[in-house]
FIDOBA-992588 format. One record per residue (C-alpha): residue in one letter; z, x, y. Coordinates in nm, 3 decimals. Layout:
BEGIN
<rec aa="a" Z="Z" X="X" Y="Y"/>
...
//
This chain:
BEGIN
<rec aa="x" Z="10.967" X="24.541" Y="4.449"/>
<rec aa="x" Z="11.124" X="24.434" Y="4.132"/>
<rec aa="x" Z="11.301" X="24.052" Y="4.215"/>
<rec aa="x" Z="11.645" X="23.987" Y="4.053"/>
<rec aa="x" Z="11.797" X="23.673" Y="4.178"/>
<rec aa="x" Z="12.134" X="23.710" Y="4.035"/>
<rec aa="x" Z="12.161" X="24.027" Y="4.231"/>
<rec aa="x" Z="12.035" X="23.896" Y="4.543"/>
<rec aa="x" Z="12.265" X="23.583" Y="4.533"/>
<rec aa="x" Z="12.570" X="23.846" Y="4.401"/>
<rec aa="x" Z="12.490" X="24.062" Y="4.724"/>
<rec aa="x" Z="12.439" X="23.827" Y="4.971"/>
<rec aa="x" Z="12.777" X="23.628" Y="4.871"/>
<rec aa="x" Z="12.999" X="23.971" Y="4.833"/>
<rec aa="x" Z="12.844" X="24.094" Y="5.155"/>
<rec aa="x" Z="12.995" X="23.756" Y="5.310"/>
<rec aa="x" Z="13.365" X="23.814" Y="5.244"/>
<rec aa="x" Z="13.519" X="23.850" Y="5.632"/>
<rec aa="x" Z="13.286" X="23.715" Y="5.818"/>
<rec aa="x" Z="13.163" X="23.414" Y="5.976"/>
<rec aa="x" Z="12.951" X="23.301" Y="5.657"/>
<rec aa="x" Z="13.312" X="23.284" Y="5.507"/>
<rec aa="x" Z="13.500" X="23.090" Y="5.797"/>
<rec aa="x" Z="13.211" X="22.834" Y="5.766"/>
<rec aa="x" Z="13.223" X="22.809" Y="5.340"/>
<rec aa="x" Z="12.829" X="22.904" Y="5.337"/>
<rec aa="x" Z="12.723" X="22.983" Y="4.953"/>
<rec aa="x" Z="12.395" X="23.146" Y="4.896"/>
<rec aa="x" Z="12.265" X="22.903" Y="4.570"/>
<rec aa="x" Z="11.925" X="23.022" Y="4.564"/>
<rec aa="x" Z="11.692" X="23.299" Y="4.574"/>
<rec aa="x" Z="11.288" X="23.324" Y="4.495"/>
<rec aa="x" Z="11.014" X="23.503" Y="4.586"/>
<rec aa="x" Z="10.941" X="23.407" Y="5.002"/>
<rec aa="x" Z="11.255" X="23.230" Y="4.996"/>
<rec aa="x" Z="11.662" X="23.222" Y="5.005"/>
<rec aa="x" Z="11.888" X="22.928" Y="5.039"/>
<rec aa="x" Z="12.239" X="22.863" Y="5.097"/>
<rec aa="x" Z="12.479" X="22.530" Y="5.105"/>
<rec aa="x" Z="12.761" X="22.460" Y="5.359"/>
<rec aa="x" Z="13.026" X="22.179" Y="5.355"/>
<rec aa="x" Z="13.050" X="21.958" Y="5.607"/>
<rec aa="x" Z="13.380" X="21.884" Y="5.738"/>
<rec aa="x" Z="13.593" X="21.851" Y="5.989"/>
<rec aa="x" Z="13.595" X="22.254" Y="6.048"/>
<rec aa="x" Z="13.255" X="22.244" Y="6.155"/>
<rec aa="x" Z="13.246" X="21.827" Y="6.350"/>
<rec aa="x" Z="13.186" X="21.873" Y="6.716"/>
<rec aa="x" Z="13.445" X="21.620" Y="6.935"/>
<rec aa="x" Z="13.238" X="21.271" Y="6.807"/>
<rec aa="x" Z="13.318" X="21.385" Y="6.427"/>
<rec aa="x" Z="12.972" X="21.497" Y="6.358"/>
<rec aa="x" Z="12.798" X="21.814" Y="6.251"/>
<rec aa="x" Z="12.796" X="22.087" Y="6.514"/>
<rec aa="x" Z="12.456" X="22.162" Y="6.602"/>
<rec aa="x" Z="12.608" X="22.544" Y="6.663"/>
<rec aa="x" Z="12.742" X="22.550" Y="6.283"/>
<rec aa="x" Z="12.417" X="22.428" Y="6.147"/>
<rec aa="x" Z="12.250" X="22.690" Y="6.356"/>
<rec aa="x" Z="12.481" X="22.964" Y="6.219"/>
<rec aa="x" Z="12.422" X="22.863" Y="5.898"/>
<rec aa="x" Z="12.012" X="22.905" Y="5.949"/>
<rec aa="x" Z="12.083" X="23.265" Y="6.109"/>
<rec aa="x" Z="12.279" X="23.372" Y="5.811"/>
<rec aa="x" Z="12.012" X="23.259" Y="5.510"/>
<rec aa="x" Z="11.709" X="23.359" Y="5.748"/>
<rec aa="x" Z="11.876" X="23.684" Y="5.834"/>
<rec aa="x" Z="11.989" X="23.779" Y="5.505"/>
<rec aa="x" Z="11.625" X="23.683" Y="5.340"/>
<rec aa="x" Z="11.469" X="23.918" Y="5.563"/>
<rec aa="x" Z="11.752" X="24.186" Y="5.417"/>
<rec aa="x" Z="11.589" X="24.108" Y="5.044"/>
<rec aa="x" Z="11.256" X="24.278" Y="5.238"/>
<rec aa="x" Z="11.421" X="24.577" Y="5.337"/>
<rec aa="x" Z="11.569" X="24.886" Y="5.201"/>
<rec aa="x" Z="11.898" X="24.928" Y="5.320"/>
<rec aa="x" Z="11.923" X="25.233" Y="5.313"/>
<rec aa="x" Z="11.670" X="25.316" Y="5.564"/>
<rec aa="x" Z="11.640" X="24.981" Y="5.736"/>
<rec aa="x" Z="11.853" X="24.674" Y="5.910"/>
<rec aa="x" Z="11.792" X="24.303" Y="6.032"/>
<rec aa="x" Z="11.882" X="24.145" Y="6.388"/>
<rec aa="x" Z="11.795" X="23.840" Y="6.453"/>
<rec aa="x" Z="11.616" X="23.820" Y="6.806"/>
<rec aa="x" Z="11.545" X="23.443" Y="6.835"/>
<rec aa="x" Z="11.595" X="23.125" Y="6.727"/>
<rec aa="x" Z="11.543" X="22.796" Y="6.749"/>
<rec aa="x" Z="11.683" X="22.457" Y="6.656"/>
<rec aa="x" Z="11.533" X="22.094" Y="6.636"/>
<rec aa="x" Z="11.831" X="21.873" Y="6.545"/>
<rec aa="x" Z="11.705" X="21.525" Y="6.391"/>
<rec aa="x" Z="11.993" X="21.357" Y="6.212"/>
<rec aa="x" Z="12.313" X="21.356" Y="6.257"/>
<rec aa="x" Z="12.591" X="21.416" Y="5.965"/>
<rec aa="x" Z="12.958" X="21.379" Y="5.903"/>
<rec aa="x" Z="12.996" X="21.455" Y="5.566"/>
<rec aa="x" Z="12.894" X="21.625" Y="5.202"/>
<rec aa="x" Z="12.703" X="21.931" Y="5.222"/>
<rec aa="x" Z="12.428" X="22.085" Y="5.412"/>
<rec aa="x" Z="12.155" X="22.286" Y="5.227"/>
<rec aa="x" Z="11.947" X="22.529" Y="5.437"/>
<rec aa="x" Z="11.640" X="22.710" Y="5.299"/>
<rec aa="x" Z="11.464" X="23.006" Y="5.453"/>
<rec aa="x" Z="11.104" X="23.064" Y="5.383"/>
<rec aa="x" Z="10.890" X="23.367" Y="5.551"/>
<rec aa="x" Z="10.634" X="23.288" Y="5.738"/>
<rec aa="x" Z="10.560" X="23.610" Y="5.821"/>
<rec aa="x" Z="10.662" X="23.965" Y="5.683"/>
<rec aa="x" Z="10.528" X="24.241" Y="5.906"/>
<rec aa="x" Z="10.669" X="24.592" Y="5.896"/>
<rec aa="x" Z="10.892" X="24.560" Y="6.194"/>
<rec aa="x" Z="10.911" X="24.139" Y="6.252"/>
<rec aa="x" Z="11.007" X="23.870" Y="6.017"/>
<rec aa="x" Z="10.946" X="23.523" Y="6.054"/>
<rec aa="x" Z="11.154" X="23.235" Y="5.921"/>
<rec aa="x" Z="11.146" X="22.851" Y="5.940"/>
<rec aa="x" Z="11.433" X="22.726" Y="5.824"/>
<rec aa="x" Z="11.515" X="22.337" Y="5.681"/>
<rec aa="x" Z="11.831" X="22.227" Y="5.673"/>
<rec aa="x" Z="11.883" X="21.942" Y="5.464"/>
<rec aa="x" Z="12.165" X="21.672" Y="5.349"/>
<rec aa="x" Z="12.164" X="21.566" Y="4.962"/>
<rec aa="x" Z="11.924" X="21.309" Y="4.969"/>
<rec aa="x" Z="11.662" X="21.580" Y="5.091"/>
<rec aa="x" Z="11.694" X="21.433" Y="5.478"/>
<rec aa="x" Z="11.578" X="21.668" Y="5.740"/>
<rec aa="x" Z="11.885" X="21.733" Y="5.941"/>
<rec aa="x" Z="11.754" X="22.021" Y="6.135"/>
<rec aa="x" Z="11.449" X="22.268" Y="6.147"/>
<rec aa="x" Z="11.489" X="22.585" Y="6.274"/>
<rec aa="x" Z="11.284" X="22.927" Y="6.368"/>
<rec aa="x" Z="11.426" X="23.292" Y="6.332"/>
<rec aa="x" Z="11.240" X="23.605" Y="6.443"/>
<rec aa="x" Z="11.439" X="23.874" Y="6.331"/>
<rec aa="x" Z="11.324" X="24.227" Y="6.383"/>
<rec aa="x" Z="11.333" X="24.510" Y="6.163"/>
<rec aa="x" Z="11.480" X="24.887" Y="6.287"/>
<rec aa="x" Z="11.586" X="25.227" Y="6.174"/>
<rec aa="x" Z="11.918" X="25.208" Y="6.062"/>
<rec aa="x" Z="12.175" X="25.360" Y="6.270"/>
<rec aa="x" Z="12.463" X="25.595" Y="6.244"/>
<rec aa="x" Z="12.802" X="25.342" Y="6.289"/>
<rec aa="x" Z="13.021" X="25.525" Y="6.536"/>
<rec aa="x" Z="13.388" X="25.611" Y="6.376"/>
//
């Protein structure tokens, strides 16, 4: 497999556009062999009621750069991702600037990928750490 970042991070932002990763302003920044990362702001759009970070928008924002890391692993046109599991340790708490989450495998079998992800604030804090499982199928035939 030939590795071109600028493609990766081009794909994985255009395949954004609509969805959830959009609503939440999440920006794929990064891209390496093992590894993907993307940034989100944090703002009121994603504070729980005390003004802080929602643990459920830092948890969606680990889902989408684990789940679309394993898709760098695949080939899409005979294979798709669905995350199956995952977990979330929140540490710190966070109000405001931007969140930076990085997926890295820790393992890449032929039908299960696993992720830990670290989310991170700018100073390089450990706001959360996280665990996908995401499992590899056939793809399907969408239904018109």
């Amino acid at each position: 497999m030939t590795f071109d970042k600028e493609k990766i991070l081009e794909y994985c932002n255009r395949i954004s556009k609509n969805t959830l990763m959009e609503t939440l302003n999440i920006e794929y920044i990064d891209a390496g062999e093992g590894f993907l990362v993307a940034k989100m702001p944090v703002n009121p759009s994603v504070h729980q009621p005390m003004g802080l970070l929602h643990g459920g928008a830092t948890v969606a924002l680990a889902e989408s750069v684990g789940s679309a890391a394993s898709f760098i692993y695949v080939n899409p046109e005979v294979s798709e991702v669905r995350g199956i599991e995952i977990s979330a340790n929140h540490l710190k708490s966070k109000r405001e600037g931007v969140v930076t989450a990085t997926a890295k495998i820790i393992h890449q079998g032929a039908s299960i990928h696993l992720w830990e992800i670290r989310v991170v604030d700018e100073r390089d804090n450990l706001i959360s750490l996280c665990k996908l499982t995401n499992m590899v199928l056939p793809k399907r035939k969408r239904k018109s």
